[in-house]
C-alpha positions as CSV (number, residue, x, y, z in Angstrom):
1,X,78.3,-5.6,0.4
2,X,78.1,-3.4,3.6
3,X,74.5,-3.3,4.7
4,X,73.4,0.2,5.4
5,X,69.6,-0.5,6.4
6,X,67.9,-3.6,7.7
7,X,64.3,-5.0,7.6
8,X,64.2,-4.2,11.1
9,X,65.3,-0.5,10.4
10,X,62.7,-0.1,7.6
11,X,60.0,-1.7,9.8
12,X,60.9,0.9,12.8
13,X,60.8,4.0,10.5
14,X,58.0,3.4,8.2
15,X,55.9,1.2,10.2
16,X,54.1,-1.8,9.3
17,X,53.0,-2.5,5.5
18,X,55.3,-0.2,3.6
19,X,56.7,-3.4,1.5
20,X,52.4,-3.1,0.4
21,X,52.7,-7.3,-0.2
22,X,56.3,-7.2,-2.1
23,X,59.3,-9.2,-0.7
24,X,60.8,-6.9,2.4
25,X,64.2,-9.2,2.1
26,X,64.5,-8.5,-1.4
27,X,63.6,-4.9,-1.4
28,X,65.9,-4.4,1.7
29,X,68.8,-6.2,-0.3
30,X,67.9,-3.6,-3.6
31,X,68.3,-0.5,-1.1
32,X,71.8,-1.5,0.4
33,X,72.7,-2.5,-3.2
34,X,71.7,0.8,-4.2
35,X,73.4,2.5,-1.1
36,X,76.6,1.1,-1.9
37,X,77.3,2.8,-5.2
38,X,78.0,6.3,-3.2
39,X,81.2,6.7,-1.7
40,X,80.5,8.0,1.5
41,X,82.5,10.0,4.4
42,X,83.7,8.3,6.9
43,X,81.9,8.3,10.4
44,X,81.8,6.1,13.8
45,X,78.2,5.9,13.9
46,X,75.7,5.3,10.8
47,X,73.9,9.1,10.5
48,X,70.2,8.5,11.0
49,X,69.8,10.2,7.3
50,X,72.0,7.3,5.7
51,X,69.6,5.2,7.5
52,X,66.3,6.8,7.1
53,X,67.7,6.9,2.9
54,X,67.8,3.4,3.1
55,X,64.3,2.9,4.1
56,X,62.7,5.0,1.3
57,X,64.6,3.1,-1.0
58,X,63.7,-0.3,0.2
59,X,59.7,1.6,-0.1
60,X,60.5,2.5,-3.7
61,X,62.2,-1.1,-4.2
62,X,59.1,-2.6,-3.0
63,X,56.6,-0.4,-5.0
64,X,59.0,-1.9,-8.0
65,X,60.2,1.8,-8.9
66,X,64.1,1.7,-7.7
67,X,65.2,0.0,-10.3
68,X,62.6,0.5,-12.9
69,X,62.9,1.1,-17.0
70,X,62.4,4.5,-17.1
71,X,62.1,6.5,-20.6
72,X,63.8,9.1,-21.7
73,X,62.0,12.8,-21.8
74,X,60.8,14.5,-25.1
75,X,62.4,17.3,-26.4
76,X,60.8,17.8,-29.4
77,X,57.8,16.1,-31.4
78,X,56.6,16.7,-34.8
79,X,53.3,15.2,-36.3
80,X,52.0,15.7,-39.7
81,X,48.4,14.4,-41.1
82,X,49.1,15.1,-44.7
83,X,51.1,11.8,-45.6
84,X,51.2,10.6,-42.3
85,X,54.4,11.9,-40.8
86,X,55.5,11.7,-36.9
87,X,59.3,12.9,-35.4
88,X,59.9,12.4,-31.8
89,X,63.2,14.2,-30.5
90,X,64.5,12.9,-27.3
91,X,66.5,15.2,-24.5
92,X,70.4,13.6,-24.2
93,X,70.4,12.1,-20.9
94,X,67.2,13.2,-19.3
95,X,66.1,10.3,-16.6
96,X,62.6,11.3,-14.7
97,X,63.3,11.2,-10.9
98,X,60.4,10.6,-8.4
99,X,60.0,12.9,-5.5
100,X,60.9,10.2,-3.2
101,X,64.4,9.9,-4.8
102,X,64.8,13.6,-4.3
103,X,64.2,12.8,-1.0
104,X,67.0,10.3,-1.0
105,X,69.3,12.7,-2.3
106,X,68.7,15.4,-0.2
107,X,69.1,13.1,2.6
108,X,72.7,11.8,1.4
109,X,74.1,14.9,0.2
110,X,76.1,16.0,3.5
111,X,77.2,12.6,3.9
112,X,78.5,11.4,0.3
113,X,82.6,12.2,-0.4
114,X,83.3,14.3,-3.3
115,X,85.1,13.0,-5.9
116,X,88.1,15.4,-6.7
117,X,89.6,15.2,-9.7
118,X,93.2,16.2,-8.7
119,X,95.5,12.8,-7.8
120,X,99.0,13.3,-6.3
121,X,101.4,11.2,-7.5
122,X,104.4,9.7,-5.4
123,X,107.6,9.5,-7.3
124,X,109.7,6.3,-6.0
């Protein structure tokens, strides 16, 4: 696994206590983990955004919100008193995001590689 941020990075950027008590090891080890499931563009030096990225996340892994159950948002609910009656409709692959992962995303955008979806292929 290629370690994008380090305890020492997160410490430098967001200053003492951000891990509030949780495991700064772990939470640093949940943010590279996270980090390397985008396929980024190549460079010769880190970007301080890949870094910086890497510290909110290892905030938001600490807070126990990175990789967190999340449920899914309502599109439609129906109650009825008569007979006792309740319906809950559920949006197709709706996932809350927090602010702070906006933020993350925002900060990755220019550097992640798009995925095109035209291959060449070599005839032998």
């Amino acid at each position: 696994m290629i370690e994008y941020v380090t305890v020492s990075d997160v410490d430098t950027i967001l200053g003492a206590g951000w891990e509030d008590g949780a495991d700064k090891d772990a939470a640093v080890y949940q943010a590279n983990a996270y980090l390397n499931t985008y396929r980024f563009k190549s460079w010769e030096t880190q970007p301080e955004a890949v870094t910086h990225a890497g510290a909110v996340l290892a905030k938001e892994s600490a807070a126990g919100s990175l990789y967190a159950d999340s449920s899914a948002a309502v599109k439609r609910k129906k109650v009825k008193a008569s007979t006792v009656e309740t319906e809950t409709e559920f949006q197709d692959g709706a996932v809350p995001q927090s602010g702070a992962m906006k933020f993350v995303d925002s900060l990755l955008a220019p550097w992640v590689a798009k995925r095109s979806s035209v291959q060449i292929l070599k005839r032998l």
